[in-house]
C-alpha positions as YAML, in Angstrom:
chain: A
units: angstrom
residues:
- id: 1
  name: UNK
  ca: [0.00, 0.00, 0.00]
- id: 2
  name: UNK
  ca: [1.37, 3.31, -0.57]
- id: 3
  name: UNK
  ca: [2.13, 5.76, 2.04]
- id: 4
  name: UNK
  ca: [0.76, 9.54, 1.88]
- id: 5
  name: UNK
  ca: [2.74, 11.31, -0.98]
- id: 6
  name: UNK
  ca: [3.75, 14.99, -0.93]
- id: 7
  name: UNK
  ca: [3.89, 15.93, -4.37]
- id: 8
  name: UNK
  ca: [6.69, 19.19, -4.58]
- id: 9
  name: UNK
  ca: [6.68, 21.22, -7.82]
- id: 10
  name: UNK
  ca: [9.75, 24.44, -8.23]
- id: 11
  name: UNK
  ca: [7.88, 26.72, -10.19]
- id: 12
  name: UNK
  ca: [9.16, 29.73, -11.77]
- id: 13
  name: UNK
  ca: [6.79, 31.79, -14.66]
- id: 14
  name: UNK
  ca: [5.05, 28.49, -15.44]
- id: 15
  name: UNK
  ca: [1.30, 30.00, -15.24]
- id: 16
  name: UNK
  ca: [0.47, 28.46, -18.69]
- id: 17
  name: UNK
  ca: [0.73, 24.71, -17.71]
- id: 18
  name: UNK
  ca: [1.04, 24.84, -13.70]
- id: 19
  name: UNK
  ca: [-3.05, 24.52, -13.21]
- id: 20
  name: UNK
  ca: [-3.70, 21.17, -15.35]
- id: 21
  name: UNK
  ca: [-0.52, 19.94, -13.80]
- id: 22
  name: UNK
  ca: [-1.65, 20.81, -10.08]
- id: 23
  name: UNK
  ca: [-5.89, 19.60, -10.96]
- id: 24
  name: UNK
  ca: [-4.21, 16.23, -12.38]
- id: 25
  name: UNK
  ca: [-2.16, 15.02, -9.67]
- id: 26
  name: UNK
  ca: [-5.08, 16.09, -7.09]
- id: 27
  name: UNK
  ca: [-7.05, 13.34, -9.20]
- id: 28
  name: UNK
  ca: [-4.56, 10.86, -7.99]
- id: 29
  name: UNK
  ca: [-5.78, 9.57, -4.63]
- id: 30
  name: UNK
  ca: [-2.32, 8.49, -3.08]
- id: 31
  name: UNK
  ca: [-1.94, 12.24, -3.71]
- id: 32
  name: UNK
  ca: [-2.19, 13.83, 0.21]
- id: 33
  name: UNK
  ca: [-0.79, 17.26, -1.16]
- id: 34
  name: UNK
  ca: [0.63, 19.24, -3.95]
- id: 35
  name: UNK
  ca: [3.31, 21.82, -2.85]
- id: 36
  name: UNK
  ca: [4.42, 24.47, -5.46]
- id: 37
  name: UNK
  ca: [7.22, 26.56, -4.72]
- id: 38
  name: UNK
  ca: [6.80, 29.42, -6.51]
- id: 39
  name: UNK
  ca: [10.54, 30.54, -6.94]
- id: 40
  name: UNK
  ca: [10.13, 34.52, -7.48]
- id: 41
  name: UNK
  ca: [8.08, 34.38, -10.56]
- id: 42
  name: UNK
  ca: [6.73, 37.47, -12.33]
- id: 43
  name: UNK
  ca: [3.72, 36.12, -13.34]
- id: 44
  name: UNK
  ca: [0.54, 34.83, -11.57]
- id: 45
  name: UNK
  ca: [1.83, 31.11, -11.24]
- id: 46
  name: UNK
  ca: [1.71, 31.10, -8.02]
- id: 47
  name: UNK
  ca: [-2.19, 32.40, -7.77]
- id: 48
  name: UNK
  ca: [-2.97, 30.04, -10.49]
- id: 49
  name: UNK
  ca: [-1.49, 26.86, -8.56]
- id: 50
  name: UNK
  ca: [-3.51, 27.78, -5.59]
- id: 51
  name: UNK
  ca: [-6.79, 28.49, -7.17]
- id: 52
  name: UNK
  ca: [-6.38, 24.85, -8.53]
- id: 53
  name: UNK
  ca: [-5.73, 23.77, -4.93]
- id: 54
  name: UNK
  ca: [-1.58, 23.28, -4.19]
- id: 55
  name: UNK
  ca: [-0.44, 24.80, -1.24]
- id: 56
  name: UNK
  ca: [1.78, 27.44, -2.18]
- id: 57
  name: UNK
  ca: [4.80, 28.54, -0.87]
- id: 58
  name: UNK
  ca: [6.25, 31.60, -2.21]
- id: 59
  name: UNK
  ca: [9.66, 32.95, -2.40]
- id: 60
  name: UNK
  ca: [9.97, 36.49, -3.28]
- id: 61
  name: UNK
  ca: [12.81, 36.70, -4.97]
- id: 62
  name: UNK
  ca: [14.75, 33.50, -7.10]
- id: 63
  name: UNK
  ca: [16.92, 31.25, -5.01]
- id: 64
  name: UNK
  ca: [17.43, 28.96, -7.57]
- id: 65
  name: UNK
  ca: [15.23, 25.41, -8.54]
- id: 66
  name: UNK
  ca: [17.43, 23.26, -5.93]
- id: 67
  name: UNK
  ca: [16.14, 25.81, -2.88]
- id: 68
  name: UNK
  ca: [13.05, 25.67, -4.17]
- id: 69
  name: UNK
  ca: [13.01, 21.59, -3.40]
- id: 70
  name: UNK
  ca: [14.46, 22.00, -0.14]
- id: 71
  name: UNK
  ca: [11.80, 24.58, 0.91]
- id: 72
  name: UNK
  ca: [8.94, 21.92, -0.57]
- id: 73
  name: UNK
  ca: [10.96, 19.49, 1.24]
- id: 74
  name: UNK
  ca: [11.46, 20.74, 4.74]
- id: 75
  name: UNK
  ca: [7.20, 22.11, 4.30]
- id: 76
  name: UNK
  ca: [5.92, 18.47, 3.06]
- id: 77
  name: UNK
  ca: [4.13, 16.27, 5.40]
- id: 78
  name: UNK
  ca: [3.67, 13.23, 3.22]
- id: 79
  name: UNK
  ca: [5.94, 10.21, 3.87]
- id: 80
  name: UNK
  ca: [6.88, 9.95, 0.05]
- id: 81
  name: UNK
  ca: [7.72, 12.53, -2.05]
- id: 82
  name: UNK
  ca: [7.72, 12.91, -5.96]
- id: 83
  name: UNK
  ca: [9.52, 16.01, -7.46]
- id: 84
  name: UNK
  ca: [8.44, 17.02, -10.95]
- id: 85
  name: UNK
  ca: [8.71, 20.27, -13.45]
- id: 86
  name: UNK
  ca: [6.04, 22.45, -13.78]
- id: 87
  name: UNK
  ca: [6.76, 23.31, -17.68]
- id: 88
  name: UNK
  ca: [4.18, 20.58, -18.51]
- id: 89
  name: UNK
  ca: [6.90, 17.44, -19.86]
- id: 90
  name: UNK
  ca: [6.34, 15.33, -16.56]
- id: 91
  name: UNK
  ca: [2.96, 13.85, -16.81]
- id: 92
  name: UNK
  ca: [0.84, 13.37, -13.41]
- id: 93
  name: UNK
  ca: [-0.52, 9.72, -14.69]
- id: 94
  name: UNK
  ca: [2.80, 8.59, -14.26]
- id: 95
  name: UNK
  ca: [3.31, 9.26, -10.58]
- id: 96
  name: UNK
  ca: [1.43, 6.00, -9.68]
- id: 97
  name: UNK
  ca: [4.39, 4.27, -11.66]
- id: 98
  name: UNK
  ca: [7.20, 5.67, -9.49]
- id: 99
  name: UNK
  ca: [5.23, 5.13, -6.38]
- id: 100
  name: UNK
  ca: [4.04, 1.57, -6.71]
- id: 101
  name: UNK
  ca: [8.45, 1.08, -7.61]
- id: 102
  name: UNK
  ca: [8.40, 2.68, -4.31]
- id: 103
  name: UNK
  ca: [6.33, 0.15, -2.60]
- id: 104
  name: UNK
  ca: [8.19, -2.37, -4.12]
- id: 105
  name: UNK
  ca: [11.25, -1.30, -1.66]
- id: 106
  name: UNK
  ca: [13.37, 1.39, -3.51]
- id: 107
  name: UNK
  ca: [14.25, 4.28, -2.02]
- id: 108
  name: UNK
  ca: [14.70, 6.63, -4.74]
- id: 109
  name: UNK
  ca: [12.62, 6.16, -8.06]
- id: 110
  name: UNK
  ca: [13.87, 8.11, -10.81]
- id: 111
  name: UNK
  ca: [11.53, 8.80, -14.09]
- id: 112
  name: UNK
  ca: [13.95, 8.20, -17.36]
- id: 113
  name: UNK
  ca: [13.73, 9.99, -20.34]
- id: 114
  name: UNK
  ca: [14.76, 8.42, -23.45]
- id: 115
  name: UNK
  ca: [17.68, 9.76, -25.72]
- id: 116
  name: UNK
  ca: [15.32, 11.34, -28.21]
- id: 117
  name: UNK
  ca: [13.38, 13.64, -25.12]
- id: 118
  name: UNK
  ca: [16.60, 15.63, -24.71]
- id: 119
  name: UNK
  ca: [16.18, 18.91, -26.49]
- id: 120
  name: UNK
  ca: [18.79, 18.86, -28.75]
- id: 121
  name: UNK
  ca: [21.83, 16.40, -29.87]
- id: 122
  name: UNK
  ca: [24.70, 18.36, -27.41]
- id: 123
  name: UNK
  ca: [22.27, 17.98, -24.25]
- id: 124
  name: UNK
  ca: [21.88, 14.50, -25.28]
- id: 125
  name: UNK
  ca: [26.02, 13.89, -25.76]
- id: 126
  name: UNK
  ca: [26.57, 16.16, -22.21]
- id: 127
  name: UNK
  ca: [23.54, 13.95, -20.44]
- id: 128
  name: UNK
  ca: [25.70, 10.88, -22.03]
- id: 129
  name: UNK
  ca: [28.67, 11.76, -20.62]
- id: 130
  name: UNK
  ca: [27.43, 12.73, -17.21]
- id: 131
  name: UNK
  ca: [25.17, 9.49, -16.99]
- id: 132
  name: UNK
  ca: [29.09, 7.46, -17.94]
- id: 133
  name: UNK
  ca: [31.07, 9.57, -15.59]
- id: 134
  name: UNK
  ca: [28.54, 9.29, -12.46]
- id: 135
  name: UNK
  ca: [28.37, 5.74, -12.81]
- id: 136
  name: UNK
  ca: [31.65, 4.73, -12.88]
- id: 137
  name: UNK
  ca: [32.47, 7.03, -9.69]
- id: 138
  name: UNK
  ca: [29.56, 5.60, -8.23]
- id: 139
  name: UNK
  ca: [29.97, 1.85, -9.67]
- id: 140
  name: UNK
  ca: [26.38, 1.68, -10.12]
- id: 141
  name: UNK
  ca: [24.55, 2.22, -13.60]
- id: 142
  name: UNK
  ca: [23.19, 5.37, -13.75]
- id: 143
  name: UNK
  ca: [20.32, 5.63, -16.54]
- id: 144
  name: UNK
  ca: [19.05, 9.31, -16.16]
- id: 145
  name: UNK
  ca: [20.90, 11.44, -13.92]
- id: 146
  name: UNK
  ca: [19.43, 14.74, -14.54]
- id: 147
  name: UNK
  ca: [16.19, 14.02, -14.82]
- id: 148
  name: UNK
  ca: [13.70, 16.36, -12.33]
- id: 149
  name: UNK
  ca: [11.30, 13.31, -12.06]
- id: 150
  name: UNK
  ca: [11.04, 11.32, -9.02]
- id: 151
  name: UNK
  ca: [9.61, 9.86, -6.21]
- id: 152
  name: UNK
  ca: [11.89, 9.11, -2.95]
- id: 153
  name: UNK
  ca: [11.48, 8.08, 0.86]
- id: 154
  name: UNK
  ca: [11.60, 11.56, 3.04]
- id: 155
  name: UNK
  ca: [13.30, 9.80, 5.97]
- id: 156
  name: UNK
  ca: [16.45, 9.25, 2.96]
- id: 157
  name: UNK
  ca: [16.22, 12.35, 1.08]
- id: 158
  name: UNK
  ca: [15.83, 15.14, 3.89]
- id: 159
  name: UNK
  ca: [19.30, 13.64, 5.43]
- id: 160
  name: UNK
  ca: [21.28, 15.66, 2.17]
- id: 161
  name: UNK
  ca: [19.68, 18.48, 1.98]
- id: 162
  name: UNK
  ca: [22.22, 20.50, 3.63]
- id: 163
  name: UNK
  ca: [24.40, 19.23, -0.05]
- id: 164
  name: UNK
  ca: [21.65, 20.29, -2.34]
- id: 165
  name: UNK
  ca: [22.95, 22.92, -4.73]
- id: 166
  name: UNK
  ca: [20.54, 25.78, -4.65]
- id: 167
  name: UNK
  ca: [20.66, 26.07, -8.28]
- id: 168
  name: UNK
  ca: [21.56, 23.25, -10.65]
- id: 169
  name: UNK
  ca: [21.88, 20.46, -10.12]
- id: 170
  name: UNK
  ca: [19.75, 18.86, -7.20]
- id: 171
  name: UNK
  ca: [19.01, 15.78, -9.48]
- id: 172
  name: UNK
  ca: [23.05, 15.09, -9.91]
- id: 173
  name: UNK
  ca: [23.72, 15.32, -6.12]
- id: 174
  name: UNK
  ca: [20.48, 13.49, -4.57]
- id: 175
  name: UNK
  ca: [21.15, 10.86, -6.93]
- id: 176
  name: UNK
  ca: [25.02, 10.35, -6.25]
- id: 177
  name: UNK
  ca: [24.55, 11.14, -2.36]
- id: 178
  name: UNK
  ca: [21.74, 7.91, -2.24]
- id: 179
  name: UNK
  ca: [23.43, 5.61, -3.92]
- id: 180
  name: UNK
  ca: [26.72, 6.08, -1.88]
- id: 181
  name: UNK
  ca: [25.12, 5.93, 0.83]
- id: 182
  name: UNK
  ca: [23.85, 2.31, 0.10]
- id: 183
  name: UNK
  ca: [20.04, 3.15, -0.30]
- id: 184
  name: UNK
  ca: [18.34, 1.44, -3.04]
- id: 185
  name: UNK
  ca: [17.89, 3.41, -6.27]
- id: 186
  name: UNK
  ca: [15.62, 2.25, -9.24]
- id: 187
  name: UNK
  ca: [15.67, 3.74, -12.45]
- id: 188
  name: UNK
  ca: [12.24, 3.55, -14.40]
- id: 189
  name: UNK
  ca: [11.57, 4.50, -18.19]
- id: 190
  name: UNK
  ca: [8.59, 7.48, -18.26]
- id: 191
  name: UNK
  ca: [7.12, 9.40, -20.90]
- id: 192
  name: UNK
  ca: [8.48, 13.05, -21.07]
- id: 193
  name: UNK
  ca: [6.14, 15.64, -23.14]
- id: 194
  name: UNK
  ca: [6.89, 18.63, -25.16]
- id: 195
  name: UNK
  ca: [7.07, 22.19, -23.11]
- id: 196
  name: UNK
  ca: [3.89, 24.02, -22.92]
- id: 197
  name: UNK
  ca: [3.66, 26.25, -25.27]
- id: 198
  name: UNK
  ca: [4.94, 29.60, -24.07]
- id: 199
  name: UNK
  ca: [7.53, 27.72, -20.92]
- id: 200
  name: UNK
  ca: [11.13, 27.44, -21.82]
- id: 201
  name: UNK
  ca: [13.71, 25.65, -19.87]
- id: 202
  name: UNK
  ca: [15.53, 27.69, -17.33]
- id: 203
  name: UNK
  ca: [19.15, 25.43, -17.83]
- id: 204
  name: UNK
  ca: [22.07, 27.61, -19.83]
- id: 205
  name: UNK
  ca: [23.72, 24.85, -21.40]
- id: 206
  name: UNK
  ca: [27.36, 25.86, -21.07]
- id: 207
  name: UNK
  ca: [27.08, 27.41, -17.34]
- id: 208
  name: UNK
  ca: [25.14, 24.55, -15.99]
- id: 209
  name: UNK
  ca: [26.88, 21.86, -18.23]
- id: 210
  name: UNK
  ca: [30.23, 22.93, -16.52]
- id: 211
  name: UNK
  ca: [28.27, 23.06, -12.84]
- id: 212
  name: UNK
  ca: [27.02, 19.77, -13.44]
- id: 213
  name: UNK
  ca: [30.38, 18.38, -14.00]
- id: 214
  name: UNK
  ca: [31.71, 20.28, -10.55]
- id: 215
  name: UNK
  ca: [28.89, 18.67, -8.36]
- id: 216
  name: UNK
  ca: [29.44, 15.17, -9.75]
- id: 217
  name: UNK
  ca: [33.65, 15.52, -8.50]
- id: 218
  name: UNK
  ca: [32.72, 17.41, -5.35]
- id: 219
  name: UNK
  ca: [30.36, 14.32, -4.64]
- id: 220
  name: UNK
  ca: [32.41, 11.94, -5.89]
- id: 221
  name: UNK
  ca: [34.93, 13.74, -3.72]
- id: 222
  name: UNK
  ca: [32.73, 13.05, -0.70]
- id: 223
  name: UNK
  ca: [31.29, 9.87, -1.43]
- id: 224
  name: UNK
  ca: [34.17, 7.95, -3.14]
- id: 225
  name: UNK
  ca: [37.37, 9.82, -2.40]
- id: 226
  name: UNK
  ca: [39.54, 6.93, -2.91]
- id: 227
  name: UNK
  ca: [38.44, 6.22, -6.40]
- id: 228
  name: UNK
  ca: [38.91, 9.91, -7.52]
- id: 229
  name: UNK
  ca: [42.04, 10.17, -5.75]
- id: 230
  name: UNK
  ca: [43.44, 6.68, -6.51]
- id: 231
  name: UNK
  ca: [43.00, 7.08, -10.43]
- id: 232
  name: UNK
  ca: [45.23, 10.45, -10.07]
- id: 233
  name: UNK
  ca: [47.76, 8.86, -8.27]
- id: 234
  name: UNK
  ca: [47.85, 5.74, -10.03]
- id: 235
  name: UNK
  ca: [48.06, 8.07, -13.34]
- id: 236
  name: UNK
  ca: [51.01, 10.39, -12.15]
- id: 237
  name: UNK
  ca: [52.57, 6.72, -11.37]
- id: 238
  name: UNK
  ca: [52.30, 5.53, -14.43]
- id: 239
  name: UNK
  ca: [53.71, 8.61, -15.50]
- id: 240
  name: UNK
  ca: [56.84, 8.79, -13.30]
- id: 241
  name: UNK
  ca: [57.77, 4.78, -14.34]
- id: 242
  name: UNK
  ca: [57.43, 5.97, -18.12]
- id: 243
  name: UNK
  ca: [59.66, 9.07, -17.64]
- id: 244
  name: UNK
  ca: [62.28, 7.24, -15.49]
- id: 245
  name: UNK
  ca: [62.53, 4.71, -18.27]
- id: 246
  name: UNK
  ca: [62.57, 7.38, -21.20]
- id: 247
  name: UNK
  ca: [65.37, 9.31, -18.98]
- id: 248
  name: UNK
  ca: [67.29, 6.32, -18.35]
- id: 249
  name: UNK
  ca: [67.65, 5.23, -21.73]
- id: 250
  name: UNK
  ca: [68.14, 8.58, -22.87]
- id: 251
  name: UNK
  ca: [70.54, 10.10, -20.29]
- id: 252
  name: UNK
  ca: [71.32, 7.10, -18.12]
- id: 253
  name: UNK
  ca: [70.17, 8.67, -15.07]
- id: 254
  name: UNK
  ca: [66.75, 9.37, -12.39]
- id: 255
  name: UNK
  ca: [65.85, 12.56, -12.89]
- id: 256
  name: UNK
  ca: [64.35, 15.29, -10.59]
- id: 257
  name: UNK
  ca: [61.39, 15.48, -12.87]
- id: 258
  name: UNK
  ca: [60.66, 11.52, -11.93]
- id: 259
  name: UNK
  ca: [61.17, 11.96, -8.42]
- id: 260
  name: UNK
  ca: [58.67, 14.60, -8.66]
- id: 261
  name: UNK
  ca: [56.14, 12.17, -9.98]
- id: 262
  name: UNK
  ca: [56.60, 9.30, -7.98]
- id: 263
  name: UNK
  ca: [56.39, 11.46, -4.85]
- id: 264
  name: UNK
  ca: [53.41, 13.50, -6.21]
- id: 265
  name: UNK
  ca: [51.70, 9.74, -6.67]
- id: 266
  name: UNK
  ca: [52.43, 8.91, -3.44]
- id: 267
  name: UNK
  ca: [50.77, 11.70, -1.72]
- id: 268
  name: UNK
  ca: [47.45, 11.58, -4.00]
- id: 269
  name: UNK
  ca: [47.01, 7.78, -2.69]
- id: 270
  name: UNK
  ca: [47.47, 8.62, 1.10]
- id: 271
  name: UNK
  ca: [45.11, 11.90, 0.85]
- id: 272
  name: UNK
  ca: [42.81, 9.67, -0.92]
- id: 273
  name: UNK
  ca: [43.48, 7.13, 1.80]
- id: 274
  name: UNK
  ca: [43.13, 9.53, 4.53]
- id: 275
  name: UNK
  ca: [39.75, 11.05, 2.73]
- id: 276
  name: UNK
  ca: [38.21, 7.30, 2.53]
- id: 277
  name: UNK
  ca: [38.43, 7.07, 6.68]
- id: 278
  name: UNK
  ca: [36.92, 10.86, 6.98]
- id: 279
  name: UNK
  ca: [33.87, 9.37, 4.74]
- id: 280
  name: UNK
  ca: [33.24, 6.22, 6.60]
- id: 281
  name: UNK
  ca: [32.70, 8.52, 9.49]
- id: 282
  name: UNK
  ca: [30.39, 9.93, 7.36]
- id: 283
  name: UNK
  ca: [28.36, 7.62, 6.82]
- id: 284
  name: UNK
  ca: [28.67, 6.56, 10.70]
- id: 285
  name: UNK
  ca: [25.85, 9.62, 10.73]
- id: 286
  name: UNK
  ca: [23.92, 8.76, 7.74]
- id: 287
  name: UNK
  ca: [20.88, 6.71, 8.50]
- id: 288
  name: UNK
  ca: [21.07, 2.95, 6.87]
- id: 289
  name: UNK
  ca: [18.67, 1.79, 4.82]
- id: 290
  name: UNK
  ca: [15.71, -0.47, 6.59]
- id: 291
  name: UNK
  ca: [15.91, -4.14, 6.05]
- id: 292
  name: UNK
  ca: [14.34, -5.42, 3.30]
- id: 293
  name: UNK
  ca: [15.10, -2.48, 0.77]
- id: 294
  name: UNK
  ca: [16.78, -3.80, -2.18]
- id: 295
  name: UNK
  ca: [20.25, -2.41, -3.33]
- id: 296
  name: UNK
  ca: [20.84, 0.26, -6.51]
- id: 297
  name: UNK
  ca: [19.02, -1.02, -9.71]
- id: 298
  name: UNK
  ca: [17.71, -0.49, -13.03]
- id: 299
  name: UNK
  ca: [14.82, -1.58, -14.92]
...
């Protein structure tokens, strides 16, 4: 049986598609409430999402579409909660999907999009790369990282709010932090609309493409030190053997260059060493999963 879901919706001039969005998911009856942050817009979304019955919570001037969740999040009462876009390309029938993944044991359930509902080819190479790079730091297949739809356990999600970006990307970092943290995440194909007419996405492609990349490595950083820090120092290693050897046969000698390598090596392993320890007290604070929730997945 599902629990009572909190439905939370950033919002920022998206009064052309937030009231069908908002009457929709009140439809749903695992629904308890829809929460719409309305995150300094200049238009009357926020009176239109609370004619249609969400509970609004305004913030007066932009903070950004990751402090917009963390406002729905700290506000929500539900035990579940199921993020989504307001620009009309999530679509409310498929909350039931993420939830009954949900009551199958997951603790996150993230709503993938499919190659061809990225904008444009370079957001779908970027998303590519991202998806590749997250998973290996992670070691866990990631399908959709970015994607603003889905449904997760509060109890697991409110513990990293304090590392949700206020801008982009909360997606990137919720996902990473869960799955490090050993709660279970599930990755399940959705359809994804076009914009309502008149909406237009609020990502800058080169600006957010290069933050995207940062929060993955600070994460990764956090959550994985030693595989970060242990490819750099197993690179520069690598490095130092190859120069010695081209210096040796060249001048017959170790050079200072080589020492400067190995050394450098060296130091990357033990502050990746030294890193690993600092994150296993980490996750001495973080909540464990409850018995019986399956590990990371996919479909």
């Amino acid at each position: 049986m599902s629990a009572e879901t909190s439905v939370i919706i950033p919002a920022r001039n998206e009064s052309a598609s937030i009231t069908p969005l908002v009457s929709a998911l009140l439809r749903l009856p695992a629904i308890k409430e829809v929460i719409v942050v309305d995150d300094g817009s200049s238009d009357d979304t926020g009176a239109r999402a609370a004619a249609a019955g969400a509970r609004v919570i305004r913030h007066p001037v932009s903070r950004g579409n990751g402090a917009a969740i963390k406002s729905g999040a700290r506000a929500a009462n539900g035990e579940w909660l199921v993020m989504m876009d307001a620009d009309g390309q999530h679509r409310a029938e498929d909350v039931p999907l993420l939830l009954s993944r949900l009551a199958e044991g997951h603790d996150l359930v993230v709503g993938t999009r499919s190659a061809q509902a990225h904008a444009n080819l370079p957001r779908r190479l970027a998303n590519g790369l991202y998806n590749w790079l997250a998973s290996w730091l992670t070691g866990q297949p990631i399908l959709d990282l970015t994607s603003g739809f889905r449904a997760v356990r509060r109890r697991a999600f409110v513990q990293f709010l304090p590392l949700l970006p206020n801008h982009f990307s909360y997606p990137t970092t919720s996902t990473m932090c869960l799955i490090r943290a050993g709660y279970g995440v599930h990755f399940e194909p959705v359809t994804v609309l076009a914009r309502t007419a008149g909406t237009s996405s609020h990502i800058r492609p080169l600006k957010d493409g290069g933050r995207f990349f940062i929060i993955i490595l600070k994460i990764a950083t956090l959550y994985s030190p030693l595989k970060v820090f242990g490819t750099v120092a197993a690179t520069l290693f690598a490095a130092s053997v190859w120069y010695y050897a081209y210096t040796y046969v060249v001048a017959g000698r170790f050079t200072n260059a080589g020492a400067l390598l190995f050394t450098t090596s060296i130091l990357a392993f033990l502050i990746g060493l030294v890193s690993e320890q600092i994150t296993q007290l980490l996750y001495a604070t973080t909540r464990a999963p409850e018995d019986g929730h399956v590990d990371s997945s996919t479909n």
